[in-house]
Every structure is written in structure tokens, then in C-alpha cells.
N, C-alpha and C positions, 0 to 999 in steps of 0.2 A: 504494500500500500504506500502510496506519494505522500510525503508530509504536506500537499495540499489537499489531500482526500481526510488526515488524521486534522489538521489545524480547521476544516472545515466540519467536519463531525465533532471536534470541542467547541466549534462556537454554535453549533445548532443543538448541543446537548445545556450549555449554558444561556442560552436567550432564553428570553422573556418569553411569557407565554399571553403577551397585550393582546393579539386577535379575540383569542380563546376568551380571557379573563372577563374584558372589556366587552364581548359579545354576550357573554351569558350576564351581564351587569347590566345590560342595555337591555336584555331580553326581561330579565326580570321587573323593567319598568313596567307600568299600570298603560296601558292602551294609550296612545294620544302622539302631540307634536313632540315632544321630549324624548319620547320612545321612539320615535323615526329618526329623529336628528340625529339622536345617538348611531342606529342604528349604520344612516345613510353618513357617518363620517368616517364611525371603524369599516366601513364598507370599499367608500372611495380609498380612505388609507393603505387598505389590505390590495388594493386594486383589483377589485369586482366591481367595476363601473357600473354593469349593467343592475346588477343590486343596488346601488349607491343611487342610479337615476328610477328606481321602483321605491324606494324609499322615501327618496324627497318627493318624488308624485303624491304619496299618499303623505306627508309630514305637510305639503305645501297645501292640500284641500284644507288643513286646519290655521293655516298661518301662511297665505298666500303669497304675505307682501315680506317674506322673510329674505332678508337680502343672502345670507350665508346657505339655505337652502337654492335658493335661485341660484345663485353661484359653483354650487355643488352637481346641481341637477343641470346644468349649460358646460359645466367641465364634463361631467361623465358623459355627456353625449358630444364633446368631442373627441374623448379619447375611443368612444365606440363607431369615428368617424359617423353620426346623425347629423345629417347638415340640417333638415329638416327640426327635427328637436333639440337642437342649440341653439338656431336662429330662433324658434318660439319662446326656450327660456331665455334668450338676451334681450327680443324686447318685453318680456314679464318682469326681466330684473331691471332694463331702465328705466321703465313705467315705478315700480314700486322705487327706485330712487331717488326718481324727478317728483312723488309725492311724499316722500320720507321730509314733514319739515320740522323734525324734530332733534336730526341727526346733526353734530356737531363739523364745523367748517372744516376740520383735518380730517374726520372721519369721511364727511364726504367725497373729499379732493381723493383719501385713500381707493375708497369703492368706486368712483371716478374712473379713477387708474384701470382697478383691474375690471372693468366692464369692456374700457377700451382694448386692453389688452386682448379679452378673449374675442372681442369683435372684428379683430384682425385676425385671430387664428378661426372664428366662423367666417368669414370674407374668404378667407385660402382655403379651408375644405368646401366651400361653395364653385370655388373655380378649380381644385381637383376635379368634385365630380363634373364640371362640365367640361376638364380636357378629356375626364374617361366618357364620356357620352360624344364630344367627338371624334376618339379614339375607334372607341367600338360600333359609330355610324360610319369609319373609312373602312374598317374591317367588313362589315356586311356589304359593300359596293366594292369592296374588292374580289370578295369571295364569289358575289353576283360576275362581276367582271369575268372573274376567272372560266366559271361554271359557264357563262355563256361562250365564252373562247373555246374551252375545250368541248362543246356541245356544235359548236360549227364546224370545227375540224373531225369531228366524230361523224358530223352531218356530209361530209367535203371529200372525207375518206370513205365512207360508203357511197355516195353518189359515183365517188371512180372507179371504182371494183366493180358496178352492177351494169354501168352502161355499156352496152352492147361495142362490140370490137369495129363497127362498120364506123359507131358516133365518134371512138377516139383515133379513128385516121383510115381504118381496113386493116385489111390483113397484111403483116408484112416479114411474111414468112414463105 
């Protein structure tokens, strides 16, 4: 055995067991927003996105205008590239920040920050999926291309084989 197979099984016999602990701690809350938030942050933490964005779904019907859920729930579904359900949580989360008027000037300017940020990382998987859409509409027009090409010459090569010996010149033999 490699002393980075042994140095790697002492440090996985020694860590924390924060998933685990922090999950049945979260689990044992009383139904509600508390118990998803929790839920939905050891979730994203652990990197289960797609947990982490079922989580804040049901955390956000009780506390819609929750900025750190809305944030939670537009990052997981870019890390699950959902262009579609990032862009609906970014404007959910700039709606609930443009009427947050209770939130203090630096805390603003903070959540500010990272709204923008992830509006450009929704901006660039928005134009991912459209160079793969028109990636794979040149792909089907070339496969068409092709298929038609080798369908004429399929058609070109049997037209010459059948025609009679007199149409391609007589006999010359």
C-alpha cells in the first residue's frame, strides 16, 4: 500500500462526521423553514445540489422572500447547469432584495455583489446552452447532408448497373 493510500485512510478515519451529525440534527427539527434551511445548506455543503434546490423549494413556500435561500436555491441550479431555474431564482432573489427595506447599506451592497455575480454565471450557462442548441442544429443538417449525399450516389450507382448496355454506348465487344 502507497503512503498516499495509508495518509488518506488516516485522514478519513479521523474527520468529522459534520454530514452525518449535522443531518440527523437538522432532521430532528419540528417541520417548517428552519428544518429546510438547515436541511438545504448541509445539502449544498455536502454537494447534493439537487437536494439542496428541493429543499429551498419547499423552505422558500414558507419564507419566500428569504435572500440566503434564494441564493442557495439559484446556486444549486447552476451547479446542476438549470438555466431555466436559476434565471427564475435570480429574478425571485432580486425582487425580494429590491423590496428588503429593512436591510442595512453594507449588507445590501454585500447581497448586491453576489446577485451580480451569479447573474453572470446565469448569463454564460444561458449562452452555453444556446452554442449547444446551435451545435447540435449543425449536427442534424449535416447528418441530413450526408444521408442525402450518400442516398444519390446509392441512387447514381444503381441507375448505372440497370441501364441497359445499348443506353450506355452498345456493345463493345
Amino acid at each position: 500500500m502507497s503512503w498516499h493510500a495509508v495518509a488518506l485512510l488516516c485522514l478519513a478515519q479521523q474527520a468529522p462526521q459534520w454530514p452525518r451529525d449535522e443531518w440527523m440534527a437538522a432532521a430532528a427539527l419540528p417541520a417548517g423553514v428552519e428544518r429546510e434551511r438547515a436541511l438545504c445548506e448541509i445539502s449544498y455543503r455536502a454537494r447534493d445540489f439537487a437536494g439542496a434546490a428541493v429543499a429551498a423549494r419547499i423552505a422558500l413556500q414558507h419564507a419566500p422572500r428569504d435572500l440566503r435561500l434564494l441564493q442557495l436555491q439559484c446556486g444549486s441550479s447552476l451547479w446542476l447547469a438549470d438555466a431555466g431555474g436559476a434565471a427564475d431564482a435570480l429574478l425571485r432573489w432580486r425582487a425580494a432584495l429590491e423590496s428588503d427595506t429593512e436591510l442595512a447599506a453594507d449588507a445590501r451592497a454585500w447581497w448586491e455583489e453576489r446577485v451580480k455575480e451569479q447573474s453572470a454565471q446565469v448569463d454564460e450557462l444561458h449562452a452555453a446552452d444556446a452554442a449547444r442548441a446551435r451545435c447540435a442544429q449543425r449536427a442534424r443538417w449535416t447528418a441530413l447532408a450526408w444521408g442525402l449525399a450518400i442516398g444519390a450516389c446509392a441512387v447514381w450507382l444503381t441507375s448505372t448497373k440497370t441501364a441497359p448496355i445499348a443506353a450506355r454506348g452498345g456493345d463493345r465487344g
